[in-house]
BATORMI-471372 format. One record per residue (C-alpha): residue in three letters; x, y, z; residue number from 1; chain. Coordinates in steps of 0.001 Angstrom, whole numbers. Example, Ala and Ser with C-alpha at 12.3 -4.5 7.8 and 13.67 -1.06 7.14 Angstrom:
BEGIN
{rodren:ALA	px:12300	py:-4500	pz:7800	semar:1	balo:A}
{rodren:SER	px:13670	py:-1060	pz:7140	semar:2	balo:A}
//
This chain:
BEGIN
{rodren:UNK	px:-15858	py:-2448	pz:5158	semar:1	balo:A}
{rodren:UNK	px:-13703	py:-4248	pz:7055	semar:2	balo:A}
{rodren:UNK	px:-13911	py:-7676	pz:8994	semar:3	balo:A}
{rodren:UNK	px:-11840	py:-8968	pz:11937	semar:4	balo:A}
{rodren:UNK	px:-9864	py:-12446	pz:11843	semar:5	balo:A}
{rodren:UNK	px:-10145	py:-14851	pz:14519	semar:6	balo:A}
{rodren:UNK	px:-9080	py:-14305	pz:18343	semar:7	balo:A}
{rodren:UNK	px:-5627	py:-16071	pz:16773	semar:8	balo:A}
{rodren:UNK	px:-4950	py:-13513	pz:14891	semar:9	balo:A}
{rodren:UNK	px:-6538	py:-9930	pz:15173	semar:10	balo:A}
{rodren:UNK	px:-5256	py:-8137	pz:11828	semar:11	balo:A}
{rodren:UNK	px:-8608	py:-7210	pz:10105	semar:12	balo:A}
{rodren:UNK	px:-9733	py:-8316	pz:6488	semar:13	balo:A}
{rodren:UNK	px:-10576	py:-5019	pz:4358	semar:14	balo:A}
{rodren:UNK	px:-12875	py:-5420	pz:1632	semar:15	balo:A}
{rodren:UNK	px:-13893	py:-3192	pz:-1486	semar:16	balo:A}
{rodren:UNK	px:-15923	py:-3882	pz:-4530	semar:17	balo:A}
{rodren:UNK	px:-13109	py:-6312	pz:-6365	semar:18	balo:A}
{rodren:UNK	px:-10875	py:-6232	pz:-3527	semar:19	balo:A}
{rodren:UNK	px:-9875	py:-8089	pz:-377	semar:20	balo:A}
{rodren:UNK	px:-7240	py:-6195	pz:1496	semar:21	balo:A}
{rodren:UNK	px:-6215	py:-9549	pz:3959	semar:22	balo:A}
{rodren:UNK	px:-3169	py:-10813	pz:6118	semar:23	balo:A}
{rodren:UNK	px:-688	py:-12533	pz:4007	semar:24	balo:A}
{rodren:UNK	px:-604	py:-15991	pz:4577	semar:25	balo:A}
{rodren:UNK	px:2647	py:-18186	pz:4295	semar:26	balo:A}
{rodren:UNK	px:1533	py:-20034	pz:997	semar:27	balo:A}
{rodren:UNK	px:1235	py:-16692	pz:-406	semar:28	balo:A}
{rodren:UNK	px:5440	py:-16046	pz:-316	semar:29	balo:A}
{rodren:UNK	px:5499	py:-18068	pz:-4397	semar:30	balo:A}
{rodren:UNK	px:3517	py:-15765	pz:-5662	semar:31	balo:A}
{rodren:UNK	px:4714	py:-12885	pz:-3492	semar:32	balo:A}
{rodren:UNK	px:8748	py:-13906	pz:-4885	semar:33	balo:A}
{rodren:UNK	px:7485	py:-14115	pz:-8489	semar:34	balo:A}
{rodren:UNK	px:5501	py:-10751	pz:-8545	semar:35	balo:A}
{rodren:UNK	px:7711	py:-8316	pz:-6631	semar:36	balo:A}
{rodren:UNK	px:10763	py:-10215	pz:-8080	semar:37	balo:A}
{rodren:UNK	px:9640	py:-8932	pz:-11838	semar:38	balo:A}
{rodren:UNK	px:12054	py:-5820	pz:-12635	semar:39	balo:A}
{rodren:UNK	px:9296	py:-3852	pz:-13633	semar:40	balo:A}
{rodren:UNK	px:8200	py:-3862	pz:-10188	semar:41	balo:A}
{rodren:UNK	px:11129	py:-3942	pz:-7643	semar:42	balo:A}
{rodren:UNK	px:12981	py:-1084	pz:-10225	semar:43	balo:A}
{rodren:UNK	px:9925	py:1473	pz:-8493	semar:44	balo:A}
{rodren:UNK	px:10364	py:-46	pz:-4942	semar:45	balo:A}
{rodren:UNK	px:13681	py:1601	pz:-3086	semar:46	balo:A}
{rodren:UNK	px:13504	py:-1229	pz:-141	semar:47	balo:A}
{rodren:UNK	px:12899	py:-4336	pz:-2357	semar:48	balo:A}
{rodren:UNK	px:16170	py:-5960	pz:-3247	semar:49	balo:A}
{rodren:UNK	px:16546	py:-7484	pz:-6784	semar:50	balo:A}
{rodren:UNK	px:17153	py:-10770	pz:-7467	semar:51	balo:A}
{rodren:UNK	px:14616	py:-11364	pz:-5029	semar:52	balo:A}
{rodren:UNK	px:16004	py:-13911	pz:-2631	semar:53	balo:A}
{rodren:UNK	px:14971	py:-17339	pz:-2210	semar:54	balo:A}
{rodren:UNK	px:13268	py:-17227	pz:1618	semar:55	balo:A}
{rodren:UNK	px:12986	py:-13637	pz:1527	semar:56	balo:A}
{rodren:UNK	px:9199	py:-13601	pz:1230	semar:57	balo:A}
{rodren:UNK	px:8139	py:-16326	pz:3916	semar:58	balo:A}
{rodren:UNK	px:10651	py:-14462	pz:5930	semar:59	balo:A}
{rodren:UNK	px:8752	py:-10678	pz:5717	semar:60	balo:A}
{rodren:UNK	px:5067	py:-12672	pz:6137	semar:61	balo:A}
{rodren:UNK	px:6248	py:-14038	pz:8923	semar:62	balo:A}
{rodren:UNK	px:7263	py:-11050	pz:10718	semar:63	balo:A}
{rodren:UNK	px:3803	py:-8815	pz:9730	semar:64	balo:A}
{rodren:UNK	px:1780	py:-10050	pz:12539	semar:65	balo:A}
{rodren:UNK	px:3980	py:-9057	pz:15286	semar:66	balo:A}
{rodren:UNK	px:4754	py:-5629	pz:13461	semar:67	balo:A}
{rodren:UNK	px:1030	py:-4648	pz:13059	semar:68	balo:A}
{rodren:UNK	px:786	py:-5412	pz:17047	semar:69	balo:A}
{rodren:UNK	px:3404	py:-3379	pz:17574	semar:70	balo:A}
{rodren:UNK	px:2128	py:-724	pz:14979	semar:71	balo:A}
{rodren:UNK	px:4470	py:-62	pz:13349	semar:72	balo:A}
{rodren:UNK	px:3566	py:-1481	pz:9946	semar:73	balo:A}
{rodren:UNK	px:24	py:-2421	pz:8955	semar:74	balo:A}
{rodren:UNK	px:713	py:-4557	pz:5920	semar:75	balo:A}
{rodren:UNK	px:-2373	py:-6544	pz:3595	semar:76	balo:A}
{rodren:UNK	px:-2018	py:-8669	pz:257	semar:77	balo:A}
{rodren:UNK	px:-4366	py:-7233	pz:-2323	semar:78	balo:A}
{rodren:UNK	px:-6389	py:-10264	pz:-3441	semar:79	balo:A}
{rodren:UNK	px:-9088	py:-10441	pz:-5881	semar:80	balo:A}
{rodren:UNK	px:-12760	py:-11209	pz:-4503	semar:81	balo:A}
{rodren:UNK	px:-13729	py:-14447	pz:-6302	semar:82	balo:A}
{rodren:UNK	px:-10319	py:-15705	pz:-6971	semar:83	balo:A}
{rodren:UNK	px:-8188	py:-14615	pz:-4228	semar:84	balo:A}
{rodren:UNK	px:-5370	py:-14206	pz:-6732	semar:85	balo:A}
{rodren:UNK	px:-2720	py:-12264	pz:-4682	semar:86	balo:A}
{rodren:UNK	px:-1785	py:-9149	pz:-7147	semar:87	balo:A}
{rodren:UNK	px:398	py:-7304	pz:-4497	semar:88	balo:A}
{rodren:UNK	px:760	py:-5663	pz:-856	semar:89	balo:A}
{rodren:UNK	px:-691	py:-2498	pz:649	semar:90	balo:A}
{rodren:UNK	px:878	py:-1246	pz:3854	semar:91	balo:A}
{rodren:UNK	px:399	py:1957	pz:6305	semar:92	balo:A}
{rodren:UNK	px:3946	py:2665	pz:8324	semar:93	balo:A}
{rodren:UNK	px:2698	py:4631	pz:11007	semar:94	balo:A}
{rodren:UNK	px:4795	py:7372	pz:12958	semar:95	balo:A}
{rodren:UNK	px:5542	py:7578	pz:16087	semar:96	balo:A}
{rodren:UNK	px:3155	py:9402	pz:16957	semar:97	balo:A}
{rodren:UNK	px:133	py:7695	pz:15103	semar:98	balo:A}
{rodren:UNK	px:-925	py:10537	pz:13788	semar:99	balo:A}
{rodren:UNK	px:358	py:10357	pz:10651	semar:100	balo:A}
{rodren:UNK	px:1596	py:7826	pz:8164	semar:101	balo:A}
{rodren:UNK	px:3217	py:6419	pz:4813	semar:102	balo:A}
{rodren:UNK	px:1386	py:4331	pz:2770	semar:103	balo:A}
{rodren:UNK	px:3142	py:1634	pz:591	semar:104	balo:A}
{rodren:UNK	px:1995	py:-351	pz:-1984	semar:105	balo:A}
{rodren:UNK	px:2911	py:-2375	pz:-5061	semar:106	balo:A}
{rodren:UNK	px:1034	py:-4621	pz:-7652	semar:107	balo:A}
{rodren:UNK	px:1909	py:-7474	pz:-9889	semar:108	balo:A}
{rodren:UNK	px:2692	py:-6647	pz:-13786	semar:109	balo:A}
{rodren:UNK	px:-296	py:-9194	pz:-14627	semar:110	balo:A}
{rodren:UNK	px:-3052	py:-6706	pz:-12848	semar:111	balo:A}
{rodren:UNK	px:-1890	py:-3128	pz:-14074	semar:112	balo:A}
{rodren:UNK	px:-4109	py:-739	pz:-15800	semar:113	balo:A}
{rodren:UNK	px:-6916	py:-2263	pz:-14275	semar:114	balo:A}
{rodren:UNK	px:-7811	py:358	pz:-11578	semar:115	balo:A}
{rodren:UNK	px:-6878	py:-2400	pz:-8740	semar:116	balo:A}
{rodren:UNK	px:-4100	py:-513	pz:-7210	semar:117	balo:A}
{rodren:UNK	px:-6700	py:2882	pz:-6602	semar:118	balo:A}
{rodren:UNK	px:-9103	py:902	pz:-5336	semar:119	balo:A}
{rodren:UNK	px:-7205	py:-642	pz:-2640	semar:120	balo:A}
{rodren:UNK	px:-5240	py:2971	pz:-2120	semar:121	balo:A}
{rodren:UNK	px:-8707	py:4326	pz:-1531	semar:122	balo:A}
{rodren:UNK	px:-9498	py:1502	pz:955	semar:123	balo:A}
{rodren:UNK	px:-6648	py:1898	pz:2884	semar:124	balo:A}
{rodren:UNK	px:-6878	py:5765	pz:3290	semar:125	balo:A}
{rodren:UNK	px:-10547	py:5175	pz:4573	semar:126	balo:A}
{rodren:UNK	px:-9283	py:2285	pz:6748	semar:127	balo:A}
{rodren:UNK	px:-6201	py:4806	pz:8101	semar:128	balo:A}
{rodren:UNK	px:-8938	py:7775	pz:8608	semar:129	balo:A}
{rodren:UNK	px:-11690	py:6214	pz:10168	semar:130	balo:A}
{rodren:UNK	px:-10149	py:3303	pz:11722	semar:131	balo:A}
{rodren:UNK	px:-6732	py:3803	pz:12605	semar:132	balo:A}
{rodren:UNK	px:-7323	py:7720	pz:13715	semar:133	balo:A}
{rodren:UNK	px:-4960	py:8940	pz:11340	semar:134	balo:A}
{rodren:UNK	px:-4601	py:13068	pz:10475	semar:135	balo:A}
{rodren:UNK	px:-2118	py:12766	pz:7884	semar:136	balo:A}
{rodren:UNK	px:-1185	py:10114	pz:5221	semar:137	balo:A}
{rodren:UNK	px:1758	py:10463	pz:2509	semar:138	balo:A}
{rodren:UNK	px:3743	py:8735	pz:-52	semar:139	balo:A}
{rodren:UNK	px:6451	py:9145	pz:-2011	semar:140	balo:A}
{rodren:UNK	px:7606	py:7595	pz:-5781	semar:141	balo:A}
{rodren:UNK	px:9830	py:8341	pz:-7808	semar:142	balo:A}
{rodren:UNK	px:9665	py:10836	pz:-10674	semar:143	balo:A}
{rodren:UNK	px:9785	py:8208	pz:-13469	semar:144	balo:A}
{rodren:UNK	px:7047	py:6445	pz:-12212	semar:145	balo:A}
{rodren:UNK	px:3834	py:8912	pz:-12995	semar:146	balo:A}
{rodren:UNK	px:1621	py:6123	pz:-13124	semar:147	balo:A}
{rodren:UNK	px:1781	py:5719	pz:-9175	semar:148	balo:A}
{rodren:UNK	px:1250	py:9497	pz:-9169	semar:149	balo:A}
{rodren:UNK	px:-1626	py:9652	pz:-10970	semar:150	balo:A}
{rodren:UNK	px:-2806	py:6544	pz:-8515	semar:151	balo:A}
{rodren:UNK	px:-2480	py:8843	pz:-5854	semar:152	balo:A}
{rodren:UNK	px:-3957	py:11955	pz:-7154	semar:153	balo:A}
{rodren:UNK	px:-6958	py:9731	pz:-8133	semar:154	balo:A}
{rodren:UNK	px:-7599	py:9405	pz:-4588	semar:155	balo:A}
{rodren:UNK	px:-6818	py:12938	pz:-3636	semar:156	balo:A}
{rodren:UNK	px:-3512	py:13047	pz:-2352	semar:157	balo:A}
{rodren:UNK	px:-1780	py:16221	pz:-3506	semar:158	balo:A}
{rodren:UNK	px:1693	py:16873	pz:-4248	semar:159	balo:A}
{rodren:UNK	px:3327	py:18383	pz:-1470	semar:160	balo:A}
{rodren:UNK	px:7177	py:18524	pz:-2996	semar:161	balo:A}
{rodren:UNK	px:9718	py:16777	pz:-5566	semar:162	balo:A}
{rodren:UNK	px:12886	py:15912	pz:-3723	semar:163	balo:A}
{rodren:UNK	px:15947	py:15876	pz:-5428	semar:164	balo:A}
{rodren:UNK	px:18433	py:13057	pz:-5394	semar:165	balo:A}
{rodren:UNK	px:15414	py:12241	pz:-2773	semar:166	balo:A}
{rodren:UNK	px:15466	py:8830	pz:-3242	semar:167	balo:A}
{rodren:UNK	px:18341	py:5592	pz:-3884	semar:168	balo:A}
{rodren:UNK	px:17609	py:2901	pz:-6041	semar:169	balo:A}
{rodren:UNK	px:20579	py:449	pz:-7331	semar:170	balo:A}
{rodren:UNK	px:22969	py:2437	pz:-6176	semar:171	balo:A}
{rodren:UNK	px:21942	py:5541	pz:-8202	semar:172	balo:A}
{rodren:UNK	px:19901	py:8470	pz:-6554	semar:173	balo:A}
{rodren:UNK	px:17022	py:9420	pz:-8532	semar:174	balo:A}
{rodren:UNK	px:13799	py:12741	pz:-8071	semar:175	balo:A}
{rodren:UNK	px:11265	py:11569	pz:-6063	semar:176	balo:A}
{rodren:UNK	px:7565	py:13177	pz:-5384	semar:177	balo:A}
{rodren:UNK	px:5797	py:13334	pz:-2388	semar:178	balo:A}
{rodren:UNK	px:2283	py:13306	pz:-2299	semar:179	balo:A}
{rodren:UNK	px:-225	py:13671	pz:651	semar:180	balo:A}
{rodren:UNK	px:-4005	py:13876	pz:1881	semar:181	balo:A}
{rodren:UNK	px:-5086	py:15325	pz:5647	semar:182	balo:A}
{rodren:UNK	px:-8103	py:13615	pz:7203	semar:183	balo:A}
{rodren:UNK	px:-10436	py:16717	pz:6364	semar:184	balo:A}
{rodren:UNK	px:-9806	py:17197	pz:2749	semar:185	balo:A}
{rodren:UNK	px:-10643	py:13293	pz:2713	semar:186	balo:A}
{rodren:UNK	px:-13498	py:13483	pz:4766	semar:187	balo:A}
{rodren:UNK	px:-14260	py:16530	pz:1976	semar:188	balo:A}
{rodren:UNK	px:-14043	py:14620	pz:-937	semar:189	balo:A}
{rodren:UNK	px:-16052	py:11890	pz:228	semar:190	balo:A}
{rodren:UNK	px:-18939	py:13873	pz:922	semar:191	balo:A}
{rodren:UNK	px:-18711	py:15396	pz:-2362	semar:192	balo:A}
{rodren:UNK	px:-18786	py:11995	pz:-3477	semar:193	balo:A}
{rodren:UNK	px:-21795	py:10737	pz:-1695	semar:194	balo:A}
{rodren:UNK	px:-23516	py:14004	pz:-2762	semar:195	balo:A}
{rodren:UNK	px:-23433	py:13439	pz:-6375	semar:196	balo:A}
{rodren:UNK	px:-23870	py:9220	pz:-6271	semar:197	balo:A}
//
């Protein structure tokens, strides 16, 4: 489902059964700092720098809007329906030729094991497929991090490769996977779905 914001600002709202997939917003950058700042986090996030900086956060909300005009990164804070607790960030990365993308995400230590993170991956696949026009969406994480593997294989993405020395985090290069799903094995699997519902 998904729900468009104001003339102001045209970056839709996505929502799922426990999810809101919004905009951030700039009073979101505390919590954004003290989630993605946990090690536990940034250590499975290549781009995130740790310590996270002081100004760092207010400084990447700031610059979403004008990247998802220019489409070249869709990015949404999960939030919790109900609460609207932020738990962490979802974002497509479009190519250039907007036919296929990465998707991104992480999630706050607090909300792990709780099935939040595959419900918003499954959001933003349908959002990428049926609203964005996407063929192709893939993501990569590293090898000792199977719990964002089995995220994406929960919502069909298939592993495509393992890359080796594929990735850099801290200065060390570490195995990475790459997973994938193509817009008619999705469009598959969700029939399948609705068939047996």
């Amino acid at each position: 489902m998904i729900q468009l914001m104001t003339a102001r600002d045209p970056r839709p709202t996505l929502e799922t059964e426990r999810l809101l997939l919004r905009p951030f917003q700039r009073n979101d950058a505390a919590e954004v700092r003290r989630l993605v700042g946990d090690i536990r986090v940034a250590r499975n996030l290549s781009l995130v720098p740790h310590p996270y900086p002081e100004g760092l956060a207010e400084t990447w909300i700031e610059g979403q809007r004008a990247a998802y005009e220019a489409g070249t990164h869709l990015t949404f804070a999960i939030t919790l329906k109900g609460t609207g607790a932020v738990m962490g960030a979802i974002s497509l990365h479009p190519k250039e030729d907007l036919l296929r993308s990465e998707v991104g995400y992480w999630v706050g230590v607090p909300f792990w094991g709780k099935g939040y993170t595959t419900e918003a991956l499954e959001e933003m696949l349908r959002f990428g497929f049926d609203d964005f026009a996407l063929q192709r969406i893939f993501a990569t994480h590293f090898v000792n991090n199977p719990a964002s593997g089995r995220v994406m294989e929960k919502v069909g993405m298939t592993l495509e490769g393992v890359m080796k020395l594929g990735i850099s985090r801290f200065g060390v290069l570490s195995d990475s996977m790459q997973r994938a799903i193509i817009k008619p094995d999705w469009e598959r699997r969700r029939q399948a779905e609705e068939l047996y519902c």
